[in-house]
N, C-alpha and C positions, 0 to 999 in steps of 0.2 A: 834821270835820262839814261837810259841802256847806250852803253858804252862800245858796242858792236854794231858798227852802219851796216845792217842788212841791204837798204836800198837808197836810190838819189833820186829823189825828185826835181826836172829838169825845169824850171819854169821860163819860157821865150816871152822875152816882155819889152816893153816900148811905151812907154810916158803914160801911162796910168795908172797911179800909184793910189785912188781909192782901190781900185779893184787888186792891185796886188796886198794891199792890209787885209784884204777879206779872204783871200786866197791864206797867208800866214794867219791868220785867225780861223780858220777849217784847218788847217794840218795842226795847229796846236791843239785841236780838238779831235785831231786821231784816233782812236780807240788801241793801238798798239804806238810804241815809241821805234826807237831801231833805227832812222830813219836819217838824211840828211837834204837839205836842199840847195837848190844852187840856185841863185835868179840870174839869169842868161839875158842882160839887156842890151839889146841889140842898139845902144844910143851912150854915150854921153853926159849925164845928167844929174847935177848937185845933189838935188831933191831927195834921189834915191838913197846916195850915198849917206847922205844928213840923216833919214829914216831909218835905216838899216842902223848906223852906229848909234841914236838915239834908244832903240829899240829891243835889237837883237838878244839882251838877257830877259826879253820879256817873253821868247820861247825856247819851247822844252824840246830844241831840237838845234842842230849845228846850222848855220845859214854863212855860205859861201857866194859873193857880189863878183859877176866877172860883167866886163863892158867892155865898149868900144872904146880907142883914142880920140875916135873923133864919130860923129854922125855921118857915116855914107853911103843910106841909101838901106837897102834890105840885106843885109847880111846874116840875116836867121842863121844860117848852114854854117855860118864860119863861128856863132856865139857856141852852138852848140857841138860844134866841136872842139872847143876850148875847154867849154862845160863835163866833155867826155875826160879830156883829159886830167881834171882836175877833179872827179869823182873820184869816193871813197869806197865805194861797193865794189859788187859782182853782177848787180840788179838795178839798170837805167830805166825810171818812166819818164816822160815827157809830157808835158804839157803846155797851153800856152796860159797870158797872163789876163787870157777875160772869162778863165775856167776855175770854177769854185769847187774843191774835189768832197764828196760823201766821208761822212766820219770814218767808214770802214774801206776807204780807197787806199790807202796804205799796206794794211794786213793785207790785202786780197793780191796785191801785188807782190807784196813778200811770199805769201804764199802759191802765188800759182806760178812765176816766172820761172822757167828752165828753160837748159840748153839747146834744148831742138825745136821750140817755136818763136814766134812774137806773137803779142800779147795785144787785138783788141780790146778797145774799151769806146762805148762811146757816150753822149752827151744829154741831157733832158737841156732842149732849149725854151731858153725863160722868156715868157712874153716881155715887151716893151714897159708894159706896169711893173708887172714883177720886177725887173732889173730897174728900174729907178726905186722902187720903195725900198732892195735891198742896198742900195746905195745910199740913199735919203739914211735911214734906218740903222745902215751899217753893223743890222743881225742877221745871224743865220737862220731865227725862227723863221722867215718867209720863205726860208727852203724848205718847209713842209709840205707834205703832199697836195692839205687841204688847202692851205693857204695862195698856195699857187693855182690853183683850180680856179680857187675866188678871183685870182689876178691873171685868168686868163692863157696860162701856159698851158698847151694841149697834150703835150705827149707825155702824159703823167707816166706813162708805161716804163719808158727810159729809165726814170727815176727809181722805180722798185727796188729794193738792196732784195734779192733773192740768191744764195748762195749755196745752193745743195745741188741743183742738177741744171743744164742750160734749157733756157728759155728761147731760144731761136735755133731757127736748124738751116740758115742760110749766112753762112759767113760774107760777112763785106770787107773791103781792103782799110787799110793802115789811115786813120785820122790824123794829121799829125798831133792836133792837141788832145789824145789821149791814147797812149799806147806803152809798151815796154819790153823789154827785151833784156838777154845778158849779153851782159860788157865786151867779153871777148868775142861776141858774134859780129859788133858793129865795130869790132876792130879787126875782125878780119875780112871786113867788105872796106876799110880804109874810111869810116866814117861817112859822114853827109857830104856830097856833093857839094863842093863851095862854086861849080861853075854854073848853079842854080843863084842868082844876085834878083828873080822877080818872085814876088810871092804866087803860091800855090804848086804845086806837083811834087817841087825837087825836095820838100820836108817829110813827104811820106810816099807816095806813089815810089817817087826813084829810089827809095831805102827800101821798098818791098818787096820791087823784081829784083835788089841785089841779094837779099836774105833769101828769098826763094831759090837762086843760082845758088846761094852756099848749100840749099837742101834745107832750111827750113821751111815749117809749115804756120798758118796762122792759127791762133786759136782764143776764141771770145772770152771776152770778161766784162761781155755785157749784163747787168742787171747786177753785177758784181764790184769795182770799180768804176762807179759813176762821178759823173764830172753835172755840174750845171752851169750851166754856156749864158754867157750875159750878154745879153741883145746888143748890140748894135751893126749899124749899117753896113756892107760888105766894103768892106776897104782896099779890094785888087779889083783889078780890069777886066772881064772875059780876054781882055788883045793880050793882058799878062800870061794865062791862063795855055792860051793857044802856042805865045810863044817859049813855054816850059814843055808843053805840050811835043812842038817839035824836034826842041833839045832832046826831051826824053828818049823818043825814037831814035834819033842819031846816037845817042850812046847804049839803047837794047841792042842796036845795029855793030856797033863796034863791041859788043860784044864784053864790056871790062870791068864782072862780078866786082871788083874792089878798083873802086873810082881813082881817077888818076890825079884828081886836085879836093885830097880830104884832110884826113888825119895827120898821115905825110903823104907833101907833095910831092 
């Protein structure tokens, strides 16, 4: 294990502990080390704890458990700023806990994150087959290109690890479950909005017009740091959606690049 944490892997997770063993069983199959990770559970819960100490010298990389006191409700924004604070690098990704990341997601992060941008990345989503057989199965072999073809998953494109020149020439905004940035950029916008408490916008949307105000720019890592997304059914409201939606606006409106209930409140 290399002795210098280059980067944090931030994983936002919530009571699905097959998919987060698949998630720690792809980074222990990293192709570079360097690296550390933190699981950001937004909940409460034995199960994890038990796993984790059961587990933990079973990989080649540091793993740090922060949680909640209690279950209340979506507090993503406030795990992940705990998460911020309790990192060991210069180089924060984020991910959430139904993203399974490419052997070379890692290096490509180490390697491309600098001070003047953030770091898209985005996802090959796995048909319905696909995500239960890798679940049944509990391999990574079904994240093959071919394999997943056979089960159905269409956007094989996503998937490519192509890493020498970019592949799209239309950038898209900030996913929350695959992105990254350095540390002292999202500590000088005062971290994640905690007065985001519904899922959807306030985990990436409102972190990207504040990096934007500080003067950064986005820049893809797509076909580069790829993630594979594990089906299941949407789990927020459009009515949540609308009303982060209008929060958003009130606070581009007030104008206040580094949030007023983040990092410090």
């Amino acid at each position: 294990m290399s002795n210098k944490i280059e980067l944090t892997i931030i994983i936002s997770y919530y009571k699905a502990i097959d998919n987060l063993k698949l998630i720690l069983k792809a980074l222990n199959a990293q192709s570079v080390n360097g690296f550390e990770v933190i699981i950001s559970e937004d909940d409460n819960n034995n199960s994890t704890e038990q796993f984790i100490g059961a587990n933990r010298d079973c990989y080649n990389f540091p793993i740090i458990h922060l949680n909640q006191e209690t279950d209340n409700g979506f507090r993503k924004n406030s795990m992940l700023n705990k998460s911020i604070t309790k990192s060991n690098s210069d180089k924060l990704v984020f991910i959430d806990g139904d993203c399974i990341p490419h052997k070379h997601f890692a290096k490509e992060y180490i390697k491309n994150i600098d001070d003047k941008h953030f770091f898209i990345g985005r996802s090959l989503m796995l048909s319905e087959k696909a995500s239960n057989e890798l679940l049944e199965n509990e391999s990574l072999e079904v994240l093959s290109l071919s394999k997943l073809s056979s089960l159905g998953s269409t956007n094989l494109k996503d998937g490519i690890y192509f890493p020498y020149f970019p592949l799209i020439f239309k950038l898209r905004g900030i996913i929350g479950r695959n992105w990254g940035v350095a540390k002292k950029n999202l500590i000088a916008i005062n971290g994640f909005d905690e007065d985001y408490i519904l899922a959807g916008v306030g985990e990436d949307t409102d972190v990207e017009w504040r990096l934007k105000g500080l003067g950064l720019k986005g820049k893809s890592v797509k076909n580069k740091a790829i993630i594979y997304h594990i089906y299941h059914p949407r789990n927020y409201s459009e009515s949540d959606v609308q009303k982060n939606i209008r929060l958003l606006e009130q606070k581009q409106l007030a104008g206040n690049i580094r949030c007023l209930n983040g990092l410090n409140s």
